[in-house]
Backbone atoms as SQL, in Angstrom:
CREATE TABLE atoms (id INTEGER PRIMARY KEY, chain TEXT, resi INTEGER, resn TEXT, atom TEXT, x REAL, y REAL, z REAL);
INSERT INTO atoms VALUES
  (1, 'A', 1, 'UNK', 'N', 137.428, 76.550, 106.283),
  (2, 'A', 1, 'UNK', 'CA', 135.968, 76.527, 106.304),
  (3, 'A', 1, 'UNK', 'C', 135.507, 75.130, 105.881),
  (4, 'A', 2, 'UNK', 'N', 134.727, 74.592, 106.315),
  (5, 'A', 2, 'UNK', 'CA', 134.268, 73.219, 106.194),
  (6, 'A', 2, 'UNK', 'C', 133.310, 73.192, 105.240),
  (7, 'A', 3, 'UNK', 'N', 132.910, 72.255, 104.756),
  (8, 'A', 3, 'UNK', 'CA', 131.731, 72.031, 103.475),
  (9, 'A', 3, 'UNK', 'C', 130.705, 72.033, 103.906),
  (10, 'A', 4, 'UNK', 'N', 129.664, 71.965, 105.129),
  (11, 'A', 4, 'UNK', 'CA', 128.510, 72.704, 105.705),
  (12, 'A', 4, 'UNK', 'C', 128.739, 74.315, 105.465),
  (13, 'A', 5, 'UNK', 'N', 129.406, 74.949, 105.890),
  (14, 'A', 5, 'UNK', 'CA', 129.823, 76.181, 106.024),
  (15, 'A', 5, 'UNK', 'C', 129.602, 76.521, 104.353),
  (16, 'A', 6, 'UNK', 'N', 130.495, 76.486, 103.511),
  (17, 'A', 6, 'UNK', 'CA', 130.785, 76.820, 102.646),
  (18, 'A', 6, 'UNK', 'C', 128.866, 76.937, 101.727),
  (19, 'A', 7, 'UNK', 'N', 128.561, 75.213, 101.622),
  (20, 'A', 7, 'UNK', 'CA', 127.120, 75.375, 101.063),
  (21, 'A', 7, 'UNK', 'C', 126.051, 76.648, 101.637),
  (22, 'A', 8, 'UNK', 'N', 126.343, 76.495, 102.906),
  (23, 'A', 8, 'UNK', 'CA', 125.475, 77.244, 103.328),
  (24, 'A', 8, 'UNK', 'C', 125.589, 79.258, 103.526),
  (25, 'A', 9, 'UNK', 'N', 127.079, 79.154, 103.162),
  (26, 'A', 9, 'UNK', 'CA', 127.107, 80.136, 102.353),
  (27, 'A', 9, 'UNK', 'C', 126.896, 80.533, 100.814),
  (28, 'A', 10, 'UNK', 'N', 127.112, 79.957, 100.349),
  (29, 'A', 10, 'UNK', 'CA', 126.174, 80.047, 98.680),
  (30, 'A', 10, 'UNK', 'C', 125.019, 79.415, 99.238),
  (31, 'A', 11, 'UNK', 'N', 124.060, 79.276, 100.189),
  (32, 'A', 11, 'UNK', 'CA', 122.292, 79.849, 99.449),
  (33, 'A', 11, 'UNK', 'C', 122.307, 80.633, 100.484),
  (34, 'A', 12, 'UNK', 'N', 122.874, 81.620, 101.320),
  (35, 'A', 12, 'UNK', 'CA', 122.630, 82.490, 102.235),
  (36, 'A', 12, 'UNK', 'C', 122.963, 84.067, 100.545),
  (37, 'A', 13, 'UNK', 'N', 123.705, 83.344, 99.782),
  (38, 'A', 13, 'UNK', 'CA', 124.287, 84.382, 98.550),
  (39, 'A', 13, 'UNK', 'C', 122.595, 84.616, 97.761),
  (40, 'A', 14, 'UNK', 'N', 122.795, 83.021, 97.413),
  (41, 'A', 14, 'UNK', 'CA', 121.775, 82.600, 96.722),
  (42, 'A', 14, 'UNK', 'C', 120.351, 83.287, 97.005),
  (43, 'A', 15, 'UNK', 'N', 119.752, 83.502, 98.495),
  (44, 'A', 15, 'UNK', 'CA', 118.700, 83.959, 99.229),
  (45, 'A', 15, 'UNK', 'C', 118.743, 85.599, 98.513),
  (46, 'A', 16, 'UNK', 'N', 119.950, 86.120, 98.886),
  (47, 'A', 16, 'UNK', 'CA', 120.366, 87.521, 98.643),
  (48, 'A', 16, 'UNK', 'C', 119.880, 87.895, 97.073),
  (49, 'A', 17, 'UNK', 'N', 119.776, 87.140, 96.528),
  (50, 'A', 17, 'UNK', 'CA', 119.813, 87.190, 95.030),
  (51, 'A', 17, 'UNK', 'C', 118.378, 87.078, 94.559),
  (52, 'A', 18, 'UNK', 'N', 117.288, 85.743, 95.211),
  (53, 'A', 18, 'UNK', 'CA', 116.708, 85.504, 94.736),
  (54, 'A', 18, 'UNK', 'C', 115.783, 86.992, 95.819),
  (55, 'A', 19, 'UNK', 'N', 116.006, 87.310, 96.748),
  (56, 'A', 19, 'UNK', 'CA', 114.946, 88.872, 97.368),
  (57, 'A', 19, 'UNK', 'C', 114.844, 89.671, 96.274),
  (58, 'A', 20, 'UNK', 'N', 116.406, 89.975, 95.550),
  (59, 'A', 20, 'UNK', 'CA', 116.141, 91.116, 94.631),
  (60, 'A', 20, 'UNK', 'C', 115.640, 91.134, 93.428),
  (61, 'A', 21, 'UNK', 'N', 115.545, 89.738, 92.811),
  (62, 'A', 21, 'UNK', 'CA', 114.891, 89.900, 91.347),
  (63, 'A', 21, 'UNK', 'C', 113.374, 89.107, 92.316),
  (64, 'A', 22, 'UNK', 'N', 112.768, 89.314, 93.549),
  (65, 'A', 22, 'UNK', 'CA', 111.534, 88.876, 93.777),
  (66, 'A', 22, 'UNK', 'C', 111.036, 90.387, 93.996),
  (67, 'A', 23, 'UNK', 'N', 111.471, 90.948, 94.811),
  (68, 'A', 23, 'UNK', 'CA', 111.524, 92.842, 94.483),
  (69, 'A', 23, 'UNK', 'C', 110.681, 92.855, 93.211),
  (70, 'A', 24, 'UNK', 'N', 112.292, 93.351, 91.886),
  (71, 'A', 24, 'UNK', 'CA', 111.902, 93.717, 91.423),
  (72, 'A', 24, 'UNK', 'C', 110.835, 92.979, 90.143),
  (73, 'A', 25, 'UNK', 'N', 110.562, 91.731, 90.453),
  (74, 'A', 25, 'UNK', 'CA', 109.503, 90.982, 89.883),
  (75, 'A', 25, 'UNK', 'C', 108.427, 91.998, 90.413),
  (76, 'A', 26, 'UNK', 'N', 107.599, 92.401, 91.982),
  (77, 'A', 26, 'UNK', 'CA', 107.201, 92.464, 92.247),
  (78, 'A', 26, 'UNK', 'C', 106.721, 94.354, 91.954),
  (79, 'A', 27, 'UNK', 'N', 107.775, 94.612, 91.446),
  (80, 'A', 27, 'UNK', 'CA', 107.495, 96.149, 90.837),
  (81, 'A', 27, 'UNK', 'C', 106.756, 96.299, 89.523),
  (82, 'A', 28, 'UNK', 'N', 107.454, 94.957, 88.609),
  (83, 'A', 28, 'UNK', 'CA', 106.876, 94.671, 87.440),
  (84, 'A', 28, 'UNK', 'C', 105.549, 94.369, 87.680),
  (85, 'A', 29, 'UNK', 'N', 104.903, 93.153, 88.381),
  (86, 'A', 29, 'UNK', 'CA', 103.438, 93.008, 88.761),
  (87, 'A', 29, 'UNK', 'C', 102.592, 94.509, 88.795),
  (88, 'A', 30, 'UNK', 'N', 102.988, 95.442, 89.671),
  (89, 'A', 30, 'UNK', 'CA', 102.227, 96.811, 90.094),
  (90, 'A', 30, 'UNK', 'C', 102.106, 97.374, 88.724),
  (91, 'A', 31, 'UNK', 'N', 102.696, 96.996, 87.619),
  (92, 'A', 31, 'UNK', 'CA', 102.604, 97.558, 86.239),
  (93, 'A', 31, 'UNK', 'C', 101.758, 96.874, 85.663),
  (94, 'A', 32, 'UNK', 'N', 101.726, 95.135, 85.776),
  (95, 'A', 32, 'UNK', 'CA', 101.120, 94.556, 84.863),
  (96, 'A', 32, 'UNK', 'C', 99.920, 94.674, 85.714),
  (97, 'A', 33, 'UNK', 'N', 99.259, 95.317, 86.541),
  (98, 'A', 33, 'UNK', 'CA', 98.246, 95.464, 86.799),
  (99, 'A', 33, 'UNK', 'C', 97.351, 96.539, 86.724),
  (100, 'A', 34, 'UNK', 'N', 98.265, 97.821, 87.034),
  (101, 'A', 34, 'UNK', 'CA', 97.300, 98.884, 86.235),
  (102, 'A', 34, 'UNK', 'C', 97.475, 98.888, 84.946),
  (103, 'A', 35, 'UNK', 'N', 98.112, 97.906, 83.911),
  (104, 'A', 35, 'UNK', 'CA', 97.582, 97.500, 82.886),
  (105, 'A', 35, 'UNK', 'C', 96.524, 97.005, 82.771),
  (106, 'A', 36, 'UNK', 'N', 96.187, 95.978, 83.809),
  (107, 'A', 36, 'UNK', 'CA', 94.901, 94.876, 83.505),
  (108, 'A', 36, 'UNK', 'C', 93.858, 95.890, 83.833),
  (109, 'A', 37, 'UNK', 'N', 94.027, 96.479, 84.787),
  (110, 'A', 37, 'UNK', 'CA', 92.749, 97.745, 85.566),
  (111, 'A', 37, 'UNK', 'C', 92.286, 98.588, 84.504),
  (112, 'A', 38, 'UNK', 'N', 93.401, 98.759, 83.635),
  (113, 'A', 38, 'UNK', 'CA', 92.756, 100.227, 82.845),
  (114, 'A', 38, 'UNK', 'C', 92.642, 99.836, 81.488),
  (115, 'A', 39, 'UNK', 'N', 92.756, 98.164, 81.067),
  (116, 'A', 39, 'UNK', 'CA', 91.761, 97.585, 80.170),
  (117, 'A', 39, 'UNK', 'C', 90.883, 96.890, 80.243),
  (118, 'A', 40, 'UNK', 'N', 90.389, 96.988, 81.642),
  (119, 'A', 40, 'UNK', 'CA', 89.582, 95.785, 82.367),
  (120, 'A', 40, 'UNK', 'C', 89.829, 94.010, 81.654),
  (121, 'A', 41, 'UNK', 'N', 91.056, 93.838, 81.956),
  (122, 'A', 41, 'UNK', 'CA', 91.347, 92.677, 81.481),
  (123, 'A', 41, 'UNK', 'C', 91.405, 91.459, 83.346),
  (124, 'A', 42, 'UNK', 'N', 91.178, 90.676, 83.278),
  (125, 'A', 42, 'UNK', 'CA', 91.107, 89.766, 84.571),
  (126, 'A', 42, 'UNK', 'C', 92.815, 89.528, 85.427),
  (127, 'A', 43, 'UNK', 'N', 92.922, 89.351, 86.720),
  (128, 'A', 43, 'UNK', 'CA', 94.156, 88.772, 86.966),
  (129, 'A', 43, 'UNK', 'C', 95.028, 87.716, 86.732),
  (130, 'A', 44, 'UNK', 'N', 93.982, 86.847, 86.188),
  (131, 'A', 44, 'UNK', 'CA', 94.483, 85.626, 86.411),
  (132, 'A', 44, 'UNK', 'C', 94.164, 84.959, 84.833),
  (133, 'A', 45, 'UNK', 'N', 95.490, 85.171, 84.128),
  (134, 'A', 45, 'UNK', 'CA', 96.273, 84.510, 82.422),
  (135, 'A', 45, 'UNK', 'C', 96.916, 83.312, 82.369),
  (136, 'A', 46, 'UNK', 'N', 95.410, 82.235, 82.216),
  (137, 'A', 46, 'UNK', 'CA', 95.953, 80.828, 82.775),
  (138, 'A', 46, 'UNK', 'C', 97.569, 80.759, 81.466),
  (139, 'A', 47, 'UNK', 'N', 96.907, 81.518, 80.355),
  (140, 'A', 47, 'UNK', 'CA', 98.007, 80.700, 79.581),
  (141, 'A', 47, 'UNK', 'C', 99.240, 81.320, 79.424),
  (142, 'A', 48, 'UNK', 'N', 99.192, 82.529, 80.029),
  (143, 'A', 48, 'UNK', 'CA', 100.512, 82.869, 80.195),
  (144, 'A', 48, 'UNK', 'C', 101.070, 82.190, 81.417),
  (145, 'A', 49, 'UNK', 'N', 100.326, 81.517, 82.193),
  (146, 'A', 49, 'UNK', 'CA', 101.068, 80.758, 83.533),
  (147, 'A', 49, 'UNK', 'C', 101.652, 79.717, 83.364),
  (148, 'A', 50, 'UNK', 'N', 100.948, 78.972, 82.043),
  (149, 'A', 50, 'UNK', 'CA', 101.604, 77.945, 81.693),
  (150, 'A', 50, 'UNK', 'C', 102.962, 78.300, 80.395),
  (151, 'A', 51, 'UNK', 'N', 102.715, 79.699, 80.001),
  (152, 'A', 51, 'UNK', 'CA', 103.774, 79.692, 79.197),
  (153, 'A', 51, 'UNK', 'C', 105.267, 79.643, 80.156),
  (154, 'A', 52, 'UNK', 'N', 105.104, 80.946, 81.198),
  (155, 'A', 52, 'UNK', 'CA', 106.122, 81.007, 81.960),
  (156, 'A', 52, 'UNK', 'C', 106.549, 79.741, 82.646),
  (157, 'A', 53, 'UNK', 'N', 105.718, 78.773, 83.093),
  (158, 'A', 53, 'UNK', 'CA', 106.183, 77.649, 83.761),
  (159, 'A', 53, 'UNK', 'C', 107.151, 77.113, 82.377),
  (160, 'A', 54, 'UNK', 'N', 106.678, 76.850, 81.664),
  (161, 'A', 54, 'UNK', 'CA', 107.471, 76.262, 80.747),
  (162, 'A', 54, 'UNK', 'C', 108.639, 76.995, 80.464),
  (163, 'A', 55, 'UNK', 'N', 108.423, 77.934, 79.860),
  (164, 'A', 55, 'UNK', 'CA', 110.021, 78.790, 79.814),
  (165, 'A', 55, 'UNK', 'C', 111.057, 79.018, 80.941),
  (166, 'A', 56, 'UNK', 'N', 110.397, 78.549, 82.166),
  (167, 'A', 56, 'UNK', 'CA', 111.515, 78.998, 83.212),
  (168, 'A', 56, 'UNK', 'C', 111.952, 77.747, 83.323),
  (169, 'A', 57, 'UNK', 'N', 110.987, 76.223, 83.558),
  (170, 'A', 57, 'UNK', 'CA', 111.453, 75.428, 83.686),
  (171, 'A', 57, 'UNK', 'C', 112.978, 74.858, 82.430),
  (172, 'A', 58, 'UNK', 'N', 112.681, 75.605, 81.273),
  (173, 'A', 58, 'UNK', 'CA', 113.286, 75.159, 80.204),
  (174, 'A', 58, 'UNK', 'C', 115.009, 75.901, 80.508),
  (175, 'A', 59, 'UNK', 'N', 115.050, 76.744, 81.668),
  (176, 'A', 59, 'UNK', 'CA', 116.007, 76.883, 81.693),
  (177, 'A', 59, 'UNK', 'C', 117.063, 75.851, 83.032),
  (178, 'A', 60, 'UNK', 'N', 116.246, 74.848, 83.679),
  (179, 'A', 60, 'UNK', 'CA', 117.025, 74.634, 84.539),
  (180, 'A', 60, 'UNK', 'C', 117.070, 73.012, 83.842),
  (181, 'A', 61, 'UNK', 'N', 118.906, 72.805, 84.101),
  (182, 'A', 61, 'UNK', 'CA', 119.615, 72.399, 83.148),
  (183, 'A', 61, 'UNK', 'C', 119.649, 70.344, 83.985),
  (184, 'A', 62, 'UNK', 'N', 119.416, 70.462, 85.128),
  (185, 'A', 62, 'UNK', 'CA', 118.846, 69.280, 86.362),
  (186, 'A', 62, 'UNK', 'C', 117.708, 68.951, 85.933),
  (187, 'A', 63, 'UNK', 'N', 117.536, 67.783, 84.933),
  (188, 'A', 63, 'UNK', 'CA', 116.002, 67.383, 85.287),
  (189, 'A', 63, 'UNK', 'C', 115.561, 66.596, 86.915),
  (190, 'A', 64, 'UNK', 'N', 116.074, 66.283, 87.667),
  (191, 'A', 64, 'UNK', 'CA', 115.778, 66.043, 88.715),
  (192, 'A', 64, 'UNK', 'C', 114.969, 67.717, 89.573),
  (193, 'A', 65, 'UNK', 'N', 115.249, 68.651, 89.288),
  (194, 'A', 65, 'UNK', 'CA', 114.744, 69.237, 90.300),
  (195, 'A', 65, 'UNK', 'C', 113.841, 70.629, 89.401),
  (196, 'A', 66, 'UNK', 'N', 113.456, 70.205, 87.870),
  (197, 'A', 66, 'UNK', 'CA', 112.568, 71.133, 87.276),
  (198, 'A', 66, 'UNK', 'C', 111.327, 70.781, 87.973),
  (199, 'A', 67, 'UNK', 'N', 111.169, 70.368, 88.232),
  (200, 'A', 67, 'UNK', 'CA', 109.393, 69.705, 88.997),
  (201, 'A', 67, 'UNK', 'C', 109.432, 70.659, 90.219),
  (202, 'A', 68, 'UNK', 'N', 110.650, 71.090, 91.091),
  (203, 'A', 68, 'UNK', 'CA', 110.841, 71.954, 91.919),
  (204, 'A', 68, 'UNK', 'C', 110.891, 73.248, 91.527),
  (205, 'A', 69, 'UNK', 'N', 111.618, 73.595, 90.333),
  (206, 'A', 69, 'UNK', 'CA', 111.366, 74.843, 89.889),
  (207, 'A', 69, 'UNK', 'C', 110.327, 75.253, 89.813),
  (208, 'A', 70, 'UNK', 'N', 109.346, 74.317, 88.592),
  (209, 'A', 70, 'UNK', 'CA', 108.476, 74.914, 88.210),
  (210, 'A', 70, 'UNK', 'C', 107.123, 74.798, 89.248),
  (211, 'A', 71, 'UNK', 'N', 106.992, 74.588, 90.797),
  (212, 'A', 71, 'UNK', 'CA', 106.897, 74.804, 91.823),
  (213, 'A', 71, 'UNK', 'C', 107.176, 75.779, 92.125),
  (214, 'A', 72, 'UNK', 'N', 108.010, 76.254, 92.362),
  (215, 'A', 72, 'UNK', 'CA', 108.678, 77.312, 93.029),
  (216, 'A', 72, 'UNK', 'C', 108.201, 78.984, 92.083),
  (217, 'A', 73, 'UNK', 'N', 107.989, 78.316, 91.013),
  (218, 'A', 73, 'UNK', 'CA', 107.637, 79.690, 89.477),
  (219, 'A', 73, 'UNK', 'C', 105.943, 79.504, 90.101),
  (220, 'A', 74, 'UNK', 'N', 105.203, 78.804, 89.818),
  (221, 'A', 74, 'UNK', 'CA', 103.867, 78.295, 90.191),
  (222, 'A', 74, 'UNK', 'C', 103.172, 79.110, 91.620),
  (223, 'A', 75, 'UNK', 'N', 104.228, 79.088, 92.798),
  (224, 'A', 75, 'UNK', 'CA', 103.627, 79.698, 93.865),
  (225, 'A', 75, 'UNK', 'C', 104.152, 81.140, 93.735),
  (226, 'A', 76, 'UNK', 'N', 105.118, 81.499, 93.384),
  (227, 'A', 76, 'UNK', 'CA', 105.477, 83.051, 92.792),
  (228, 'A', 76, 'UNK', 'C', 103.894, 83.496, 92.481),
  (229, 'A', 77, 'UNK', 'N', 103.786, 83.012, 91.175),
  (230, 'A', 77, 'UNK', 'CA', 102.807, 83.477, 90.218),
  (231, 'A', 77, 'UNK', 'C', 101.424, 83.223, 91.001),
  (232, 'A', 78, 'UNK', 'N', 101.257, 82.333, 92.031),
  (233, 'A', 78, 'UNK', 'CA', 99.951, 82.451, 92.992),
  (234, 'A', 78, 'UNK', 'C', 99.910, 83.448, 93.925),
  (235, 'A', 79, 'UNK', 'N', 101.389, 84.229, 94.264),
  (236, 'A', 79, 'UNK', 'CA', 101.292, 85.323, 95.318),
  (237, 'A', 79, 'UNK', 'C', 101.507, 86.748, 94.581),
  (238, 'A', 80, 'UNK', 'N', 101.559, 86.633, 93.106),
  (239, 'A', 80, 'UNK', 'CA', 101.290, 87.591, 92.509),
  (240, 'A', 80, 'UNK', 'C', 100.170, 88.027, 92.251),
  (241, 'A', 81, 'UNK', 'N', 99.311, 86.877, 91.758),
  (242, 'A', 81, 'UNK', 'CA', 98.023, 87.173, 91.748),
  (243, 'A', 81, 'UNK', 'C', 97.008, 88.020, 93.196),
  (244, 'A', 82, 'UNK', 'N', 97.966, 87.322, 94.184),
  (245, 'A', 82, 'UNK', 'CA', 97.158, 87.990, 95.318),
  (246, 'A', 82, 'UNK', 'C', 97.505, 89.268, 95.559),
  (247, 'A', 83, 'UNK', 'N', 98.813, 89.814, 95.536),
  (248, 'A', 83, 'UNK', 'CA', 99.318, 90.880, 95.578),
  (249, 'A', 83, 'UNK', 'C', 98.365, 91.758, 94.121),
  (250, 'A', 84, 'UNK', 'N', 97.986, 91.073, 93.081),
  (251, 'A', 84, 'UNK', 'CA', 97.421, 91.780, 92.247),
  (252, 'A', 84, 'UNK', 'C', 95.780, 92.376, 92.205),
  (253, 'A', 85, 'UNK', 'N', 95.243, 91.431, 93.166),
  (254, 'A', 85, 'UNK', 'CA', 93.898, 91.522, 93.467),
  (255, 'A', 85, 'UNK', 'C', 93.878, 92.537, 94.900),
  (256, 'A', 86, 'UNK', 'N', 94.884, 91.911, 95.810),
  (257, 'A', 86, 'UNK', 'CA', 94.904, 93.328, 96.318),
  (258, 'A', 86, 'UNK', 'C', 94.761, 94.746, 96.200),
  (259, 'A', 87, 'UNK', 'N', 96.027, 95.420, 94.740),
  (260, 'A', 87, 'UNK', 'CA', 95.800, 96.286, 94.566),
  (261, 'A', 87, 'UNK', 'C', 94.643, 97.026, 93.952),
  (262, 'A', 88, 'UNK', 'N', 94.317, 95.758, 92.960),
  (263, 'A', 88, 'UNK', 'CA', 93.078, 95.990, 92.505),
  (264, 'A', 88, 'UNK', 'C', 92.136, 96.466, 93.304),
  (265, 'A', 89, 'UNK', 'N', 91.484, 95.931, 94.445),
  (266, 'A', 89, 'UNK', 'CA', 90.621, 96.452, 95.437),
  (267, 'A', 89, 'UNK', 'C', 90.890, 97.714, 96.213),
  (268, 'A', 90, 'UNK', 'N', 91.742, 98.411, 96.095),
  (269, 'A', 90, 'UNK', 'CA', 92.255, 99.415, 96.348),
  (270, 'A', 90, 'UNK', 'C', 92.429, 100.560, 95.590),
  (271, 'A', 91, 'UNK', 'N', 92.048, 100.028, 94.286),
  (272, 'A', 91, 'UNK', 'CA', 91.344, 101.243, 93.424),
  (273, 'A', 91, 'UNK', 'C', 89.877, 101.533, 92.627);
């Protein structure tokens, strides 16, 4: 197997991995929202956005590509919100 091959099998792994904890991220959201609904609290916790950016970024060990992480955590947390306002309008 050649070294194209090989990389591109670890992030085809990698892909596999990151669907299922985006799943079940995304099960957790449906919770943290009929939380927010049934204390009428808002969707959008600037400072927990900046806590999580920071804590996730604090785990990737490349400073060359935390600026990408915490990108990558950043638009998560922007399509959560939408997924959260969604449901919201739906009840």
């Amino acid at each position: 197997m050649d070294e194209l091959q090989k990389a591109r099998e670890t992030i085809d792994e990698c892909d596999r991995t990151i669907a299922e904890a985006f799943e079940k991220r995304f099960c957790a959201v449906q919770e943290v929202i009929r939380f927010k609904i049934s204390h009428g609290l808002p969707v959008l916790d600037s400072g927990r956005e900046k806590e999580v950016i920071e804590k996730g970024t604090g785990l990737i060990q490349d400073e060359a590509i935390k600026p990408y992480y915490a990108r990558l955590l950043q638009t998560v947390m922007d399509l959560s919100k939408e997924y959260q306002e969604e449901i919201k309008q739906k009840k």
